[in-house]
C-alpha positions as CSV (number, residue, x, y, z in Angstrom):
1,X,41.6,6.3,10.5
2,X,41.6,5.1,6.8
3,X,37.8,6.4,6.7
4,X,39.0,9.6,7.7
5,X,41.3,10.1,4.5
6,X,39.1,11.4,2.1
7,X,37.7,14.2,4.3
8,X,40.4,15.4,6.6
9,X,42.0,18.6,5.9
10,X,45.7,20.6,6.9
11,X,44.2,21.7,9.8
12,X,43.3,18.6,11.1
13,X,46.0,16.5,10.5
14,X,48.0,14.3,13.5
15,X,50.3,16.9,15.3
16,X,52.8,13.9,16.4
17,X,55.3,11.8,13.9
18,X,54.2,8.9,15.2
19,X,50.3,9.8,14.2
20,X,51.5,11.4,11.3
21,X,53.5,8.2,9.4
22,X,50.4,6.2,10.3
23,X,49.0,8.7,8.5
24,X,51.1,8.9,5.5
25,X,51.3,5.2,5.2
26,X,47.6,4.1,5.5
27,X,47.0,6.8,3.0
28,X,49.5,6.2,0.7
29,X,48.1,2.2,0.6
30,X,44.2,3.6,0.2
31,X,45.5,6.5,-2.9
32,X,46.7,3.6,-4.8
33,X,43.2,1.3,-4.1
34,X,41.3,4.4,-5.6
35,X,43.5,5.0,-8.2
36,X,42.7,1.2,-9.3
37,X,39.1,1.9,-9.0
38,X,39.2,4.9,-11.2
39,X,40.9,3.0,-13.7
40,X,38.3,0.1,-13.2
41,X,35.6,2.4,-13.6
42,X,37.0,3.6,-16.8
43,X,37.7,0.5,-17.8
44,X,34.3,-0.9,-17.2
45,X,32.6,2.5,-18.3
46,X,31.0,3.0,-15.6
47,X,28.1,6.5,-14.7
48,X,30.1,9.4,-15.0
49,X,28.9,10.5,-11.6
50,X,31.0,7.5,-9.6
51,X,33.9,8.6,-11.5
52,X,34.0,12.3,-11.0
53,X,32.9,11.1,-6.8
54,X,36.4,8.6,-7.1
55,X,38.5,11.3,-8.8
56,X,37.5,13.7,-6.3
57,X,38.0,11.2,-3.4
58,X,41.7,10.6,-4.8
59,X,42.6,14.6,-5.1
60,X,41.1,15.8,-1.6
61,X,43.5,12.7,-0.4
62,X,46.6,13.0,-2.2
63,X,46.7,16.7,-1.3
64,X,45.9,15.7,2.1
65,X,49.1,13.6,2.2
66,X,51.3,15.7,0.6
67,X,50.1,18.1,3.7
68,X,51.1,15.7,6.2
69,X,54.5,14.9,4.6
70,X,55.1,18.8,4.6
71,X,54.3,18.5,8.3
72,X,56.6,16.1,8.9
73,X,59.0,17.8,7.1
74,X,58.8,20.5,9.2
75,X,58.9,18.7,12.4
76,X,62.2,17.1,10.8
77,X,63.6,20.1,9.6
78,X,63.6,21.6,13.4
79,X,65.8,18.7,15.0
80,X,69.8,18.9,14.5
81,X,71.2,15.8,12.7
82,X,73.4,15.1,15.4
83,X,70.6,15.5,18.3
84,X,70.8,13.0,21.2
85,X,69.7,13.6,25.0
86,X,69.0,11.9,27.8
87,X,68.5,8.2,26.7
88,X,66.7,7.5,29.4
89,X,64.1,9.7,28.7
90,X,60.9,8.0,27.6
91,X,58.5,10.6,26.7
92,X,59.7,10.8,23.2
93,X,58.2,7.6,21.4
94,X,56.9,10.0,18.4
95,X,55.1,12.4,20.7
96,X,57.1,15.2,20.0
97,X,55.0,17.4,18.6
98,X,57.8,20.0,16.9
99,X,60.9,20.4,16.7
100,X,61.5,22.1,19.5
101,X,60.3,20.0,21.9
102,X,63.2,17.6,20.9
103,X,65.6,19.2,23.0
104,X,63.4,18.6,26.0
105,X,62.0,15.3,25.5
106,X,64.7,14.0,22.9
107,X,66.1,10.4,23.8
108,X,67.2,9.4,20.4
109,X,68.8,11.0,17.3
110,X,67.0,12.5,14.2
111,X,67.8,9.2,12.5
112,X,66.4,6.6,15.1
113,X,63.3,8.7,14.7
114,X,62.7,8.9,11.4
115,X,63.7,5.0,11.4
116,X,61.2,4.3,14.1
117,X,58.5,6.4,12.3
118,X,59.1,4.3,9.7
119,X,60.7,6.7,7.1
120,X,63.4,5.7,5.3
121,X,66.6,8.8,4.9
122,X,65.5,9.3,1.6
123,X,61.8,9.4,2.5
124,X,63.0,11.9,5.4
125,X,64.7,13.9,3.3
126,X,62.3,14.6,0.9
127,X,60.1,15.4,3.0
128,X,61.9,18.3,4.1
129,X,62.3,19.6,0.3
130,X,58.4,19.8,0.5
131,X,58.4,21.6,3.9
132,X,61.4,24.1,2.2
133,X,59.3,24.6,-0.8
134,X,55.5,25.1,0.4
135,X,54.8,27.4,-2.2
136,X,55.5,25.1,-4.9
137,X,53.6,22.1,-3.1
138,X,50.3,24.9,-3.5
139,X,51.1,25.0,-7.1
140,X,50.9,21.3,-8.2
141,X,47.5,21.3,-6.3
142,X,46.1,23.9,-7.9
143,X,47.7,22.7,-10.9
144,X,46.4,19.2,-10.4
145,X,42.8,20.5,-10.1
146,X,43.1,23.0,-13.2
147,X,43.8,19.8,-15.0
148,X,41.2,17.6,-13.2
149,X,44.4,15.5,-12.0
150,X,45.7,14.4,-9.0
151,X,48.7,16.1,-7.5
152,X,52.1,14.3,-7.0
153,X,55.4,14.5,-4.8
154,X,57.3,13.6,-7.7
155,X,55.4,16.4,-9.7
156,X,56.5,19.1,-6.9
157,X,60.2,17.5,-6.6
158,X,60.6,17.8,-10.5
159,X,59.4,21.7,-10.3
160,X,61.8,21.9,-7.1
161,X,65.0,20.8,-9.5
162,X,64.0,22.8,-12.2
163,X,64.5,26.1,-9.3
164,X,67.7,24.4,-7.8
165,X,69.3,24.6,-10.9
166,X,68.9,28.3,-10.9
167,X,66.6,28.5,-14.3
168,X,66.6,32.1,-14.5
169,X,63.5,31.3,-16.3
170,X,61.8,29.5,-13.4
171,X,59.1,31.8,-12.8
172,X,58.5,32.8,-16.3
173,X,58.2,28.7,-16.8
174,X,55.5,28.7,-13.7
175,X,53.5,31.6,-15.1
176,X,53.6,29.9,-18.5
177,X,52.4,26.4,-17.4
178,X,49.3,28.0,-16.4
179,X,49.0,30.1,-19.3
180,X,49.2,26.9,-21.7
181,X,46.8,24.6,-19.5
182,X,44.3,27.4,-19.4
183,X,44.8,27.7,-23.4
184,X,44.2,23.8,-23.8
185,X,41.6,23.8,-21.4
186,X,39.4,26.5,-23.5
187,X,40.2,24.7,-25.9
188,X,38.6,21.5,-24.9
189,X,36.1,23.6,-23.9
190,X,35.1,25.1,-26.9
191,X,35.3,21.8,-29.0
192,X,33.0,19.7,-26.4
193,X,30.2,22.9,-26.3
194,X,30.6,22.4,-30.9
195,X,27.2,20.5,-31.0
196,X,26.8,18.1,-34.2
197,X,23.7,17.0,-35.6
198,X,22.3,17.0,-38.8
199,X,20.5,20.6,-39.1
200,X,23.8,21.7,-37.8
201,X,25.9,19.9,-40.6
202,X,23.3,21.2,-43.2
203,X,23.4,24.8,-42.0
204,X,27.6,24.7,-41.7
205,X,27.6,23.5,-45.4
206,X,25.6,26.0,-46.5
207,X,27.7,28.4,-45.4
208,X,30.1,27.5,-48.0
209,X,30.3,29.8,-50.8
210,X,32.5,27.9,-52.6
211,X,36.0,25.2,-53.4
212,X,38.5,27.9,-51.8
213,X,37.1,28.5,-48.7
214,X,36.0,24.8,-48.2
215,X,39.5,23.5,-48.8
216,X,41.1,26.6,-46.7
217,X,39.0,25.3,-43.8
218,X,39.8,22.1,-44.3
219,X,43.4,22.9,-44.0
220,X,42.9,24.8,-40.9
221,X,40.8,21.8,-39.2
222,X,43.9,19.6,-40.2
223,X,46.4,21.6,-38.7
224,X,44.6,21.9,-35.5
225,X,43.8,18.2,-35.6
226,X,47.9,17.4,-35.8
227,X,48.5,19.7,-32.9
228,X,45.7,17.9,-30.7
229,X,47.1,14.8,-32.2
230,X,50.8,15.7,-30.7
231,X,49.0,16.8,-27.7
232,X,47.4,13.5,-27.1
233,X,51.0,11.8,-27.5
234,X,53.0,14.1,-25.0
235,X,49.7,13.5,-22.4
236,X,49.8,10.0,-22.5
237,X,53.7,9.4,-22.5
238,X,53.1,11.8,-19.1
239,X,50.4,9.2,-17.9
240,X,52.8,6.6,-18.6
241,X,55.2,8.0,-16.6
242,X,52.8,9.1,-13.6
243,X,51.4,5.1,-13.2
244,X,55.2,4.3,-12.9
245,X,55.9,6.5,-10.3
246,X,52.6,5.9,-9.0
């Protein structure tokens, strides 16, 4: 299975909870392996081609995962809390493949199965705030890959709080987001394509008719270096946080 991570997609995902935690859990142990060998390769400087290959390898992954746990949250989110059935019914053992077939093959509560799949409550239950907010799991994918990231649960349970609270400006805030990375990303963009050499140089100082303008373009290149400067500071306090949660 584990060689099967990177490349599978929604649609072929496990269709039982017992396939589907095996899943979850041999995944969850190889997303952490290649997150240490992206930071290895970083570390070590490696060819930018093995690290855009590993940083790929890690988003088609996580996203794959955070499809499976919505799967599993929707499986969940079909069985009553207090289900039981006909212990002596043996064609459960995490077979089921949805929720409705619990009430024929059920032998066990919704709690002995999400023990025996291996979840814990809080594991289960979060699960089913992915499955009960699908739209927002999309979002922090394509937000992760807008940002050459790799998308989080705890990034899509953090959005899902900001909407329980009832944030009247929740969608404004969602429309935004993408309107500032966008901004910063052109940004970036702009700055990398800025070549500097020294005909470059000579020509820009030509340019320069005189004390005002060079010291009013000075001011404005300090000002935007401050604001990339306080950029860089939020971004890495978010990294910091993202490796602990990691």
């Amino acid at each position: 299975m584990s060689n099967e991570l990177t490349v599978i997609q929604n649609t072929n995902l496990p269709d039982t909870i017992d396939d589907l935690s095996k899943f979850i859990l041999v995944g969850r142990e190889k997303l952490v392996a290649v997150k240490a060998e992206i930071r290895a390769i970083d570390k070590l400087k490696l060819a930018e081609d093995v690290h855009k290959q590993k940083k790929e390898e890690a988003t088609m992954l996580a996203e794959a995962l955070l499809d499976a746990e919505v799967k599993v949250g929707e499986f969940l989110k079909e069985i009553p809390k207090g289900s039981g059935g006909d212990r002596g019914n043996q064609h459960t053992g995490g077979k089921i493949r949805s929720g409705a077939d619990f009430g024929k093959k059920g032998k066990t509560t919704k709690k002995e199965i999400v023990e025996n799949a291996g979840f814990s409550q809080d594991q289960a239950e979060r699960f089913e705030t992915l499955a009960e907010n699908q739209d927002i799991v999309e979002f922090v994918k394509a937000e992760a890959r807008e940002n050459d990231d790799i998308p989080t649960r705890t990034r899509v349970l953090e959005l899902v709080n900001r909407k329980k609270k009832g944030d009247d400006d929740y969608d404004d805030y969602m429309k935004m987001h993408m309107k500032i990375c966008g901004e910063l990303d052109k940004i970036i963009e702009n700055i990398n394509k800025f070549e500097i050499n020294d005909i470059r140089m000579y020509v820009l100082l030509e340019s320069f008719d005189g004390v005002t303008k060079v010291g009013d373009t000075l001011k404005y290149i300090e000002q935007a270096r401050e604001k990339l400067l306080s950029i860089i500071t939020e971004l890495r306090k978010a990294e910091k946080r993202a490796k602990q949660n990691a």
